[in-house]
C-alpha positions as CSV (number, residue, x, y, z in Angstrom):
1,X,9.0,89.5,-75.7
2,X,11.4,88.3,-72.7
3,X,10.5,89.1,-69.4
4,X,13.2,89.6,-66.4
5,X,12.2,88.4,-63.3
6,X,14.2,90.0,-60.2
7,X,15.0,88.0,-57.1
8,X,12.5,88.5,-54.8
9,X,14.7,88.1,-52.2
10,X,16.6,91.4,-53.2
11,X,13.6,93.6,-53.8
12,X,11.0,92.3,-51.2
13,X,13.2,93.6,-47.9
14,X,13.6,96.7,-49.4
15,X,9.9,97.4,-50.6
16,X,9.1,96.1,-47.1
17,X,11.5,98.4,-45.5
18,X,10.5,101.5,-47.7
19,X,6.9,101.1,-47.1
20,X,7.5,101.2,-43.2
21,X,9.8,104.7,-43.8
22,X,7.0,105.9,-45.9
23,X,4.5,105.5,-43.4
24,X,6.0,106.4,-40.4
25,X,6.4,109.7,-42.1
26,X,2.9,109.7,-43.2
27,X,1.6,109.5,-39.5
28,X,4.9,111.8,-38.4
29,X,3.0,114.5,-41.0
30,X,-0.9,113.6,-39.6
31,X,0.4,114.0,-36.4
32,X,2.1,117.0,-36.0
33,X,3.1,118.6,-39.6
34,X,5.4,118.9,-42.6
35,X,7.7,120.2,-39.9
36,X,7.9,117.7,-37.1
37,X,10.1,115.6,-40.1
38,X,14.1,115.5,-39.8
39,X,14.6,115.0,-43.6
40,X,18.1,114.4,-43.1
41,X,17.1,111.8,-41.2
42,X,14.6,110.1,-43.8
43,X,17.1,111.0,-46.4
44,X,19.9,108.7,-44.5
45,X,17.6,106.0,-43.8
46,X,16.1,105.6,-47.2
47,X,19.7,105.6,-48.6
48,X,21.1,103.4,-46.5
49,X,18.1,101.2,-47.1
50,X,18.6,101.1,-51.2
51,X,22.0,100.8,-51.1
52,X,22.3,97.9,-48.6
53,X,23.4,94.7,-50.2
């Protein structure tokens, strides 16, 4: 069986980077609710974040 092993310089910065999205919306939603999130907003960021080089 091969195993692929990805460039951990591609995938680390982009884990990193999602995890911090992730929980700054996790304490946005502890703070003050579902509703205090502009989705559009995550939605850009977290795009902009997989598809950057």
């Amino acid at each position: 069986m091969e195993t692929t092993i990805i460039d951990k310089d591609i995938v680390a910065p982009q884990v990193i980077s999602g995890a911090l999205i992730g929980g700054l919306v996790v304490a946005g939603v502890a703070r003050a609710g579902l509703d205090s999130i502009v989705w559009p907003g995550v939605i850009k960021t977290a795009s902009a974040i997989v598809l950057s080089p």
